[in-house]
N, C-alpha and C positions, 0 to 999 in steps of 0.2 A: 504493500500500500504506500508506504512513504517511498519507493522509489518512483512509481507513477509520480506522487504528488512532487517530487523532486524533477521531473522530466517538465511538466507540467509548469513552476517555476521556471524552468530555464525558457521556456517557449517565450513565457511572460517578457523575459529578456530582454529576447530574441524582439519578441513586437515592439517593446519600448523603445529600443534601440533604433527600428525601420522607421518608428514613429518619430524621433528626434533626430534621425536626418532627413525626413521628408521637411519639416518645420525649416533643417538648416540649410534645405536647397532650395524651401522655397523664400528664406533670405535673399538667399546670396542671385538669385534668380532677379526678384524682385529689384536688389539692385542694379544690378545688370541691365536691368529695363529701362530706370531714371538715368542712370550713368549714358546709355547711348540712346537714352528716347524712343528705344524699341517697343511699339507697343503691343505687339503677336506677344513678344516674351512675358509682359504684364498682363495679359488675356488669361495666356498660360497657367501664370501665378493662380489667376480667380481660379481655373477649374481644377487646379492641385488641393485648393483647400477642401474639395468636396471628399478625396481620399484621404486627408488629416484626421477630416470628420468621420469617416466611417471607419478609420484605425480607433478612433476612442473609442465606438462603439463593440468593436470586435475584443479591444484589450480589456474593456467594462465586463463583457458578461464570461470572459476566463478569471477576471478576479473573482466573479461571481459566483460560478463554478468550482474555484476553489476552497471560496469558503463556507459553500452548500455540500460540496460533497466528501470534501477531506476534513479533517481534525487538527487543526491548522494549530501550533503551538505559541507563545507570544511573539517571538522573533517573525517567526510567518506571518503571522496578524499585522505587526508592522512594516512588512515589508508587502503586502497585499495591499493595506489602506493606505499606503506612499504612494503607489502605482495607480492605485483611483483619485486621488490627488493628485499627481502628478498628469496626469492622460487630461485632466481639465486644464492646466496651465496650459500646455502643448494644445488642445486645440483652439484657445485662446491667440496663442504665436500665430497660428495657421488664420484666424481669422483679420490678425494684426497684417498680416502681411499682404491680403487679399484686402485687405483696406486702403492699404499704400498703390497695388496696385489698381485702384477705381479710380486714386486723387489722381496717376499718373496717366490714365484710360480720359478721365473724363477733362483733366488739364491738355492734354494734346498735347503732352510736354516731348519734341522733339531732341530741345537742348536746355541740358538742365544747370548749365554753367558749372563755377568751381563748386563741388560739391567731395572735394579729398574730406571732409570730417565726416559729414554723411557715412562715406566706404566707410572712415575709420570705425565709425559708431556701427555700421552693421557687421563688419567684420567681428568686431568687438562681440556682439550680440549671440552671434552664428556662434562665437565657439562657445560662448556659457552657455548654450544649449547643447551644447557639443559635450562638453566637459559634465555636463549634470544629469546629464543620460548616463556617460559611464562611470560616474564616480558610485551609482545605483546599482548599477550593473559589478561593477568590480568592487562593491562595498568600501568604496575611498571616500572618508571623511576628510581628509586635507585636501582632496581635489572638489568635494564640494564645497567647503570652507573657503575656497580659492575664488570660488564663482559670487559667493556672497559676497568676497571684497571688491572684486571683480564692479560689479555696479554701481560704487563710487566713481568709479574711471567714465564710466557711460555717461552716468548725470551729468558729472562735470563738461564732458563734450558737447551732452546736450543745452547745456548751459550760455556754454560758446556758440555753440548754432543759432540757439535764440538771439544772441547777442547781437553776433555780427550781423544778422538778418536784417533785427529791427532795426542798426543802423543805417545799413542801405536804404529799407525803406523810405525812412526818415529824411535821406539823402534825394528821396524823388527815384530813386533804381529800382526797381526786380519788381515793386508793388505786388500784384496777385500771386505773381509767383513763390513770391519768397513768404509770404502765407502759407503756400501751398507743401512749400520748405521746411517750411518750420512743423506742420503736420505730422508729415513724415519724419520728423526727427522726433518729435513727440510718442506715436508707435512703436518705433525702434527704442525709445527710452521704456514704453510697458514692455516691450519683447523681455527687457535686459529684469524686468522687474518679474516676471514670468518666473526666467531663468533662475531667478534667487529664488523664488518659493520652490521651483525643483528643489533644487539645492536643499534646502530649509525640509523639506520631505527627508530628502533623502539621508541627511543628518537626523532624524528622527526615527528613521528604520534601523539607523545602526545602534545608535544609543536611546534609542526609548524619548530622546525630549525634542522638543517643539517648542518654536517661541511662543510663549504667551501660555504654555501648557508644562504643568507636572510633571513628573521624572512617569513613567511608564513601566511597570515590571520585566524585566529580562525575561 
């Protein structure tokens, strides 16, 4: 029985792991699309989210199954209820990112000027998504610990993005656009805020606590 329910876990994995690089291509995608104005590749993005979505659905009802039909002990219990936490974050990302590409879709933004912080900030993003899949998967508390510091760095970018925006604005430059800039950096700042609640999960599976929550029995 416990080797079934062992096999069964690893599957879990297995989908969370598909599940969090579907999220981080459909970043790095979506950048791709403002970076050269492509808007097939931002289309794209919209109809990936509908596979995000039906990954949560599919990795939902094997946590569900495991803990209908096995006798799941605490560790397992925490590492089940991470995973159904965590599969909401991620399809969150998936719908953040199908958001980015509609402002891109419905802006006609062929050229979306210097936008090096943007990459920075999604690159940034893509891997704490990256990182907080498998720090779950390979039971790494300092590689999720990593991803919580990790979103200081973002904010701060996104900080700067706002900044320099409004001052162009201000300047009489970019006008609609650079609303439309600042949007999408916005997104990319909940992606990165996503990515920490993985994290924050997944720091909970290993050691039983949760911010804001009680130590948890081993």
């Amino acid at each position: 029985m416990r080797n079934k329910f062992d096999m069964q876990l690893e599957l879990l994995n297995e989908q969370l792991t598909r599940m969090g690089e579907l999220c981080e291509l459909a970043i790095n995608r979506v950048t791709k699309a403002l970076v050269e104005g492509n808007l097939e590749q931002a289309k794209k993005v919209m109809a990936a989210d509908e596979e995000i979505d039906q990954m949560e659905k599919d990795i939902e009802r094997l946590c569900l199954k495991l803990l209908l039909q096995q006798q799941p002990v605490a560790r397992d219990l925490r590492q089940i209820s991470a995973a159904l936490k965590m599969i909401t974050d991620m399809e969150r990302i998936g719908d953040q990112t199908a958001d980015i590409a509609e402002i891109i879709i419905s802006a006609g933004m062929s050229e979306a000027g210097d936008v090096k912080k943007i990459e920075e900030m999604s690159a940034g993003v893509a891997r704490m998504v990256n990182d907080s899949v498998t720090a779950y998967v390979e039971r790494d508390l300092e590689l999720a610990r990593k991803v919580m510091e990790a979103d200081d760095n973002i904010d701060g970018l996104f900080d700067d993005i706002r900044r320099s925006i409004i001052n162009l604005i201000a300047e009489g430059n970019r006008g609609e656009q650079g609303v439309d800039l600042i949007m999408i950096a916005k997104y990319l700042e909940r992606i990165g805020d996503h990515a920490t609640n993985i994290a924050e999960w997944v720091e909970f599976s290993i050691t039983g606590v949760h911010k804001g929550t009680q130590a948890v029995e081993a």
